[in-house]
KESE-618077 format. One record per residue (C-alpha): residue in three letters; x, y, z; residue number from 1. Coordinates in Angstrom, 1 decimal, always signed. Layout:
BEGIN
+-----+--------+--------+--------+-----+
!   r !      u !      v !      w !   k !
+-----+--------+--------+--------+-----+
! ALA !      X !      Y !      Z ! NUM !
...
+-----+--------+--------+--------+-----+
//
This chain:
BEGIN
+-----+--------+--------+--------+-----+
!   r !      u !      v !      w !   k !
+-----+--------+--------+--------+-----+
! UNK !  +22.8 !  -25.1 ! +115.3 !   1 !
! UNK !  +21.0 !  -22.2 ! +116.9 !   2 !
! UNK !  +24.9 !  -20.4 ! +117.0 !   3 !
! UNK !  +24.9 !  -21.0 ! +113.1 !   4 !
! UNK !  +21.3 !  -19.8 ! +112.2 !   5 !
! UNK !  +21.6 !  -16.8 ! +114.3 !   6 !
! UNK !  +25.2 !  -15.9 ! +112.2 !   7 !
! UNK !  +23.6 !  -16.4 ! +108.9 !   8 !
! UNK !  +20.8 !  -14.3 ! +109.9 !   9 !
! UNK !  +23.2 !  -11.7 ! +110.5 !  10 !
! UNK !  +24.9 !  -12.2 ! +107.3 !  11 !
! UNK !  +22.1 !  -12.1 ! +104.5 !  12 !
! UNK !  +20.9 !   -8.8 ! +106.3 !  13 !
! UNK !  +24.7 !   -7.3 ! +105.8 !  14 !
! UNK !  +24.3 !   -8.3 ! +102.3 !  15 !
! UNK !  +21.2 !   -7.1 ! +101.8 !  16 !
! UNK !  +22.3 !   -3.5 ! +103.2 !  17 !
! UNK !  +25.3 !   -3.5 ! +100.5 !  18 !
! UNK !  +23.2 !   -4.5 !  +97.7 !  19 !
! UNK !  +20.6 !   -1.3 !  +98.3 !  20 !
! UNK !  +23.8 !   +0.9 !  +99.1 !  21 !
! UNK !  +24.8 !   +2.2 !  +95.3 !  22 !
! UNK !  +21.3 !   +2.9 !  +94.2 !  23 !
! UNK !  +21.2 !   +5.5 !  +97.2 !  24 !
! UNK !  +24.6 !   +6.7 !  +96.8 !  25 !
! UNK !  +23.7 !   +7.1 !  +92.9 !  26 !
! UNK !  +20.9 !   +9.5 !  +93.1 !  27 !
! UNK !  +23.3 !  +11.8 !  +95.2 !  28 !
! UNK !  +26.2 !  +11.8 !  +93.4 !  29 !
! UNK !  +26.2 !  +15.4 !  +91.4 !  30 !
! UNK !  +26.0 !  +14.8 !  +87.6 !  31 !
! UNK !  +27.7 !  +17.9 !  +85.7 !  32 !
! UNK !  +25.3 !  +18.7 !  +82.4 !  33 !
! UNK !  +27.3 !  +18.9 !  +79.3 !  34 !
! UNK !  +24.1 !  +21.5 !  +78.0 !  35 !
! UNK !  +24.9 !  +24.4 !  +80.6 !  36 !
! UNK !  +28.5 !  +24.0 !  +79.5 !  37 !
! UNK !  +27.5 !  +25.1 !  +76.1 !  38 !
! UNK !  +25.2 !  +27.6 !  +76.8 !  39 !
! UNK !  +27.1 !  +29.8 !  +78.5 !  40 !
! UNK !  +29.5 !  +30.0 !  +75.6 !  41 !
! UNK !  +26.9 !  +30.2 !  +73.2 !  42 !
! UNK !  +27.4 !  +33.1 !  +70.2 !  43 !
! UNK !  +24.5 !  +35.8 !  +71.0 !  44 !
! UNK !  +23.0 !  +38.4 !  +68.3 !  45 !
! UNK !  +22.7 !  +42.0 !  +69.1 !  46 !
! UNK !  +20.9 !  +44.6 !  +67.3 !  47 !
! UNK !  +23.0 !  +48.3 !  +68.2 !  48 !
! UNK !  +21.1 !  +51.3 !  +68.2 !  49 !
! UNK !  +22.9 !  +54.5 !  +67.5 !  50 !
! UNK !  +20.6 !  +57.7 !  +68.0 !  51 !
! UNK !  +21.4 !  +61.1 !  +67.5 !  52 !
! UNK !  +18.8 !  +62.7 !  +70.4 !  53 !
! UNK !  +20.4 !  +66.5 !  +69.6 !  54 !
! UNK !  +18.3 !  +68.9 !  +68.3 !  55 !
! UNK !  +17.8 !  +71.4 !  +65.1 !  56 !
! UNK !  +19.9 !  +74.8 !  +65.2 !  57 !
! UNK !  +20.8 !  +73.9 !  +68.9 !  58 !
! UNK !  +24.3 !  +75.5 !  +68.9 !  59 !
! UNK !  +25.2 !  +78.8 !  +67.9 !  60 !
! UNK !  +28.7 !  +79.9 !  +67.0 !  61 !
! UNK !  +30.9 !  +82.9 !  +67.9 !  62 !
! UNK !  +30.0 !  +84.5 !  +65.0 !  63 !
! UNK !  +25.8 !  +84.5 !  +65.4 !  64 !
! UNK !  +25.9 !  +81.4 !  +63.1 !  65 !
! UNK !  +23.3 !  +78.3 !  +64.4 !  66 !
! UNK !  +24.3 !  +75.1 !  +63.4 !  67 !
! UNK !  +22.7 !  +71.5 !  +63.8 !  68 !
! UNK !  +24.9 !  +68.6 !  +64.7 !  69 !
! UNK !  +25.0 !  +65.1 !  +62.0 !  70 !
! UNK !  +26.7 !  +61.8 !  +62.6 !  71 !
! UNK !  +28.3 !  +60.4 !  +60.0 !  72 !
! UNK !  +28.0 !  +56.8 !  +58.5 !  73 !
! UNK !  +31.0 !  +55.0 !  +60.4 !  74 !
! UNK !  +32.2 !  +51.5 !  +60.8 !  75 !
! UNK !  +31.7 !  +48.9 !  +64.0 !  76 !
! UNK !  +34.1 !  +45.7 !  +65.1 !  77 !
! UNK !  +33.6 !  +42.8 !  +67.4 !  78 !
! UNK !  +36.7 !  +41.9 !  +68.7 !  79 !
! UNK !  +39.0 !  +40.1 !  +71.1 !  80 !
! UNK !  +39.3 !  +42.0 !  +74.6 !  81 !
! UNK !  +42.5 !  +43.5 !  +74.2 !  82 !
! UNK !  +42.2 !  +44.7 !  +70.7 !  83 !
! UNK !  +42.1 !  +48.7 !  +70.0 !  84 !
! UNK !  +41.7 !  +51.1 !  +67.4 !  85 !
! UNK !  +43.7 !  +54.0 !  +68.8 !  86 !
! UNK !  +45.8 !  +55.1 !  +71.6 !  87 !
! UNK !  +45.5 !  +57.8 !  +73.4 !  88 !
! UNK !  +48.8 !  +59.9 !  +73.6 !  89 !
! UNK !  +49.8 !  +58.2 !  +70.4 !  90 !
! UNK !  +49.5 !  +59.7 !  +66.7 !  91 !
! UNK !  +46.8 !  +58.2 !  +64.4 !  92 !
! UNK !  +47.8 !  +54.8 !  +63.3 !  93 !
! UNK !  +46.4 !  +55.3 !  +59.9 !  94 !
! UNK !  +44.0 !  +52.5 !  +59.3 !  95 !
! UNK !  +41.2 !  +54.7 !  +58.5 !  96 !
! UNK !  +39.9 !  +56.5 !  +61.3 !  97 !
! UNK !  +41.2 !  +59.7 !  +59.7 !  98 !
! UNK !  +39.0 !  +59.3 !  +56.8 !  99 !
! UNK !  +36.2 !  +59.0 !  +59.3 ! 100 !
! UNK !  +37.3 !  +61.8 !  +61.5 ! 101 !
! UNK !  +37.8 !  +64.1 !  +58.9 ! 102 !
! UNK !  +35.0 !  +63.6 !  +56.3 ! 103 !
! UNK !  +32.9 !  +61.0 !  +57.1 ! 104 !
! UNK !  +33.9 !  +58.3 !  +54.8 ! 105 !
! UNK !  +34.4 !  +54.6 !  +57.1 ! 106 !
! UNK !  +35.6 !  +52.4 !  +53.5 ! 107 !
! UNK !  +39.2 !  +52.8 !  +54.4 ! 108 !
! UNK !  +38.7 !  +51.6 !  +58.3 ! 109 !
! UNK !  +36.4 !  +49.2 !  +57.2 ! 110 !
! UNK !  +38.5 !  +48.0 !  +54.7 ! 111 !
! UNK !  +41.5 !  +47.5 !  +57.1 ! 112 !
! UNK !  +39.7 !  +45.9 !  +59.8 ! 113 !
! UNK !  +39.1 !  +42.6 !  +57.5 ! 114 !
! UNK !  +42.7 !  +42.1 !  +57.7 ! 115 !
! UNK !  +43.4 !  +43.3 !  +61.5 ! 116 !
! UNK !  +44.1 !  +40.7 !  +64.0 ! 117 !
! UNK !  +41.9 !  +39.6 !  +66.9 ! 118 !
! UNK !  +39.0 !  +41.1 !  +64.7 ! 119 !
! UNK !  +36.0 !  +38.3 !  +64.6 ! 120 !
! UNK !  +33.8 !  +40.7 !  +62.5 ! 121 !
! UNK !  +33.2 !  +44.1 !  +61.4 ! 122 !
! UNK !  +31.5 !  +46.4 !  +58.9 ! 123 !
! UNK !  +29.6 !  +49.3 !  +58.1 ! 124 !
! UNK !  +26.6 !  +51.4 !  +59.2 ! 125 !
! UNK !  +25.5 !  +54.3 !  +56.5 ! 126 !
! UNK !  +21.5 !  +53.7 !  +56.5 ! 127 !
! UNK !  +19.4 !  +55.6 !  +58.9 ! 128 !
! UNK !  +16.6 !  +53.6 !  +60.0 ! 129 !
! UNK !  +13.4 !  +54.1 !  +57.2 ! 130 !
! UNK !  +16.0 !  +56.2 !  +55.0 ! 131 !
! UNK !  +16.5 !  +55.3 !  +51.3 ! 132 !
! UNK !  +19.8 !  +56.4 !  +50.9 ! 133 !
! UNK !  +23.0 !  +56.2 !  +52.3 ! 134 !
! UNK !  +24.1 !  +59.2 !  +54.8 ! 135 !
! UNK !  +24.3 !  +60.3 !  +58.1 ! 136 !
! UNK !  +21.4 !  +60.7 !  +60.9 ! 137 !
! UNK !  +20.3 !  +63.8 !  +61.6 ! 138 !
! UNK !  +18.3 !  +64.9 !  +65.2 ! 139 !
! UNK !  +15.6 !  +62.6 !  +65.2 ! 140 !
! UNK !  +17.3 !  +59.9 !  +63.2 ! 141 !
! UNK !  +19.1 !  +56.8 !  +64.6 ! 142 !
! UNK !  +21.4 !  +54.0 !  +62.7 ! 143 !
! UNK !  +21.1 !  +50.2 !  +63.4 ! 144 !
! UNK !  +22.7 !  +47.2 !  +62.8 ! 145 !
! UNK !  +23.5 !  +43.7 !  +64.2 ! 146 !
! UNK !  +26.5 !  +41.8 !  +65.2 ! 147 !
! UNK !  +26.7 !  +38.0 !  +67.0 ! 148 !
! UNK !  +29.7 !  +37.9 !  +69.6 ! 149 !
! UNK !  +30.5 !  +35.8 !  +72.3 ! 150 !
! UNK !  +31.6 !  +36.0 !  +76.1 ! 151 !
! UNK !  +34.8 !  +37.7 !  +76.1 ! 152 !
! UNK !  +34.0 !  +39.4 !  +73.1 ! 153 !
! UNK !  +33.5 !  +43.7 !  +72.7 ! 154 !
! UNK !  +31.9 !  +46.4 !  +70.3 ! 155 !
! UNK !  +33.7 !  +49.3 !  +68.9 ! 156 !
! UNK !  +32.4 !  +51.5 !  +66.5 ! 157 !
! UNK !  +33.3 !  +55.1 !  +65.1 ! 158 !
! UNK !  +31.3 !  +57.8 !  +63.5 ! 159 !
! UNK !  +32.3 !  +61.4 !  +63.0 ! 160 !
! UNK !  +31.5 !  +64.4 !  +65.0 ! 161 !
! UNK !  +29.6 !  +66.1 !  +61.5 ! 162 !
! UNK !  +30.6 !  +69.9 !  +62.7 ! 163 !
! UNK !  +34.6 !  +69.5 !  +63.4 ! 164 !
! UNK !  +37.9 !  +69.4 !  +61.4 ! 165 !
! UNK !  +38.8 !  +65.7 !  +63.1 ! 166 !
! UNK !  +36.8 !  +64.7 !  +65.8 ! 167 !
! UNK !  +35.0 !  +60.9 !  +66.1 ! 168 !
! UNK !  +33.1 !  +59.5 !  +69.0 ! 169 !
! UNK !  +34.5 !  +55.5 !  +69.9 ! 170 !
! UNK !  +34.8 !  +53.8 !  +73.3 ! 171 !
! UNK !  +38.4 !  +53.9 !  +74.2 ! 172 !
! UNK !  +39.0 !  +50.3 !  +74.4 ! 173 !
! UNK !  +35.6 !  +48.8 !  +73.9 ! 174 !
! UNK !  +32.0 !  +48.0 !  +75.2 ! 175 !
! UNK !  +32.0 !  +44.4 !  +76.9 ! 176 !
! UNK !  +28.9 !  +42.3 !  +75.2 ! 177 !
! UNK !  +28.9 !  +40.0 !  +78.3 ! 178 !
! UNK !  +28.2 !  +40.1 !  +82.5 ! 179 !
! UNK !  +31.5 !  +38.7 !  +84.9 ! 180 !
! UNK !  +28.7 !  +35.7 !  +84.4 ! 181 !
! UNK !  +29.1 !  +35.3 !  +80.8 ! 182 !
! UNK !  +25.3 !  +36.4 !  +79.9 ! 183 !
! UNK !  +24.9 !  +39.4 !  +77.2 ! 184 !
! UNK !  +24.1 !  +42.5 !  +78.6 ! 185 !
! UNK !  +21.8 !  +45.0 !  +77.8 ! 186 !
! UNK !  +20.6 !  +48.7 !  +77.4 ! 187 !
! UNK !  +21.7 !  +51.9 !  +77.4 ! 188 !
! UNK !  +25.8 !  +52.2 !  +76.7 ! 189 !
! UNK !  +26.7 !  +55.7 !  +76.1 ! 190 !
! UNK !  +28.9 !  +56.3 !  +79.1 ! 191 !
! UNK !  +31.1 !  +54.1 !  +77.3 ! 192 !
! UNK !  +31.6 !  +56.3 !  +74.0 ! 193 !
! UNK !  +33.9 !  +59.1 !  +74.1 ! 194 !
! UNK !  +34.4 !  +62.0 !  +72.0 ! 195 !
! UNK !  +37.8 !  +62.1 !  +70.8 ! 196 !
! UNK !  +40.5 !  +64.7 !  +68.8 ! 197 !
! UNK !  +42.4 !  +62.4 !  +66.3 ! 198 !
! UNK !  +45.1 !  +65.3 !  +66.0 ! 199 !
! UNK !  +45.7 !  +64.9 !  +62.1 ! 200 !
! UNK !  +43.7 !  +68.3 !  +61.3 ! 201 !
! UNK !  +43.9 !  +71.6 !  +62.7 ! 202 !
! UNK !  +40.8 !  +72.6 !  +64.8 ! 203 !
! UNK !  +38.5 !  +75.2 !  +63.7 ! 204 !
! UNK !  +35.5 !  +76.6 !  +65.2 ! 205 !
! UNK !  +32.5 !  +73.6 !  +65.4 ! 206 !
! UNK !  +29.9 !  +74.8 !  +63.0 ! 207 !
! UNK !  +31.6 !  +77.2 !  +61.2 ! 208 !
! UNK !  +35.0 !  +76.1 !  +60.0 ! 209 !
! UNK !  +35.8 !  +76.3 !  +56.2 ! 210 !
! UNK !  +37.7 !  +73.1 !  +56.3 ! 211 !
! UNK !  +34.9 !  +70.9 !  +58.3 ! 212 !
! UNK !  +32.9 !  +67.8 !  +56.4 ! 213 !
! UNK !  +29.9 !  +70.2 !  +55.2 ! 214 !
! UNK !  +31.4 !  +73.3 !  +54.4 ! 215 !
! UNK !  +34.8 !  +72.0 !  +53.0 ! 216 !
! UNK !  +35.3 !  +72.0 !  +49.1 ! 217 !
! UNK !  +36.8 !  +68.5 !  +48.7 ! 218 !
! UNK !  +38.0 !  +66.2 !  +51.2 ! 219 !
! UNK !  +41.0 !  +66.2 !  +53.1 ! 220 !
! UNK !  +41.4 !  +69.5 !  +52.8 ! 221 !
! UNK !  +41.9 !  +71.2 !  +55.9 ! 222 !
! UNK !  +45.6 !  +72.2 !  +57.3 ! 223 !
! UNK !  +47.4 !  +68.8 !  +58.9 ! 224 !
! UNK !  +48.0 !  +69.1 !  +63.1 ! 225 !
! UNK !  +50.3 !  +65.8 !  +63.3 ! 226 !
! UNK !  +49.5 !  +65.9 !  +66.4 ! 227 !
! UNK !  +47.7 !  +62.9 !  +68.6 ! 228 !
! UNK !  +44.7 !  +61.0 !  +69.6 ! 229 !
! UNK !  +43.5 !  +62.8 !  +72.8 ! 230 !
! UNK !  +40.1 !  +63.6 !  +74.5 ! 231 !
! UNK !  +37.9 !  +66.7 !  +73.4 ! 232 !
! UNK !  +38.1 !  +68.7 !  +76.8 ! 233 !
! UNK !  +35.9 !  +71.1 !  +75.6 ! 234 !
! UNK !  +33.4 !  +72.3 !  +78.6 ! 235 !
! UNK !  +30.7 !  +73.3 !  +75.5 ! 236 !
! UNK !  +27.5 !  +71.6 !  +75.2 ! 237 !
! UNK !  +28.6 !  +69.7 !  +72.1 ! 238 !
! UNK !  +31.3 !  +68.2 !  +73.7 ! 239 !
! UNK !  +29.4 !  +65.9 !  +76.4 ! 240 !
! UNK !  +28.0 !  +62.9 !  +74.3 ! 241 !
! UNK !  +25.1 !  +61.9 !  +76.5 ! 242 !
! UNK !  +23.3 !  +65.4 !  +75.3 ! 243 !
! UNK !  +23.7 !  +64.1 !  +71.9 ! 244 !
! UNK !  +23.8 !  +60.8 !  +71.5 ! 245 !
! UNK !  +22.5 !  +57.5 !  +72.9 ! 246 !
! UNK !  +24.1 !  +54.3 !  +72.0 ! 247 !
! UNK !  +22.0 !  +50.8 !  +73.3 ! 248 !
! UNK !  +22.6 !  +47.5 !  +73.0 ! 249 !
! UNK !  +19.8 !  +44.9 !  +72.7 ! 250 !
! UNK !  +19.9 !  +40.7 !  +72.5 ! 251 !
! UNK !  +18.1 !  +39.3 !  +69.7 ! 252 !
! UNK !  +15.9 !  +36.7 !  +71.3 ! 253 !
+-----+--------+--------+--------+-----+
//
């Protein structure tokens, strides 16, 4: 009898141990939250700030001649990763940044990047910030406007060089919107902005060609180069964008 008692004794306690085992193994098992998931591809809005930090009569040409630097209205793109709006070494692809490059004019890019593949959005900027009419900034002046991408997603945008035959300032491929973490960035992006020959007009002098967007007498007018998209090597002080411009980016929160 005592045999017996003492091998029930041992039982109930064994079954008393597996009945409080899953409520300790459940409050360590990880539980993976379906909300972090989502966040981290959630679509983020940015405001982009284009600034044109030169200054009044800064350059002076061969000639005597001083000359202030504009930016032109241009057009911007979120896109997929691998999507482009020129190649270097490769003649214009003639979507529209010629218009840009040449006079100033972005409705022919912007027009063509509705229809372009990989392209989640795009449009137009052609307001300076306080200004009441369309045109481009001037020293001082800056242009803004918004987008909404998400992670994996990059900015381009183009606006012309105002005192050359066919120069534009673009990043070559892109400016990421998103860390290696997936979180948007933020600040100051002009190291990614280039300045940039589209090759389908003959240089002149900056600031005092005949055939450059404020001194020529109708558009597309100046002699065509059929040449290619290529960097401005230029060792001038109008050729290194951060003297001129500063381009930031900034979540909305």
């Amino acid at each position: 009898m005592k045999l017996f008692k003492l091998a029930l004794g041992v039982f109930l306690a064994i079954a008393s141990n597996t009945v409080n085992q899953p409520a300790a193994l459940s409050i360590e098992r990880p539980i993976l939250s379906p909300i972090v998931t989502a966040q981290a591809t959630k679509p983020t809005r940015f405001t982009v700030r284009i600034e044109n930090i030169s200054t009044k009569d800064e350059f002076t040409a061969s000639n005597g001649t001083k000359w202030t630097l504009d930016f032109s209205p241009g057009a911007w793109l979120v896109s997929n990763k691998n999507s482009s709006l020129f190649t270097v070494g490769k003649k214009d692809r003639g979507q529209g940044i010629e218009a840009i490059a040449e006079d100033g004019n972005p409705s022919n890019l912007a027009k063509s990047l509705k229809s372009q593949q990989g392209v989640k959005s795009s449009g137009v900027f052609d307001t300076a910030v306080a200004a009441n009419k369309m045109g481009g900034i001037r020293p001082g002046q800056a242009f803004e406007f918004t987008v909404t991408a998400s992670p994996g997603q990059k900015l381009s945008l183009v606006t012309m060089f105002g005192q050359a035959n066919d120069w534009f300032y673009a990043p070559r491929s892109g400016i990421a919107l998103f860390d290696t973490n997936g979180q948007p960035i933020q600040g100051d992006v002009t190291s990614q902005i280039g300045l940039w020959n589209a090759g389908t007009e003959v240089d002149e002098e900056p600031g005092i060609g005949p055939n450059q967007g404020p001194r020529q007498k109708a558009p597309n007018t100046g002699v065509d180069e059929n040449g290619v998209v290529q960097a401005v090597r230029s060792q001038a002080a109008y050729a290194k964008t951060s003297r001129l411009m500063r381009v930031t980016v900034t979540p909305v929160r």
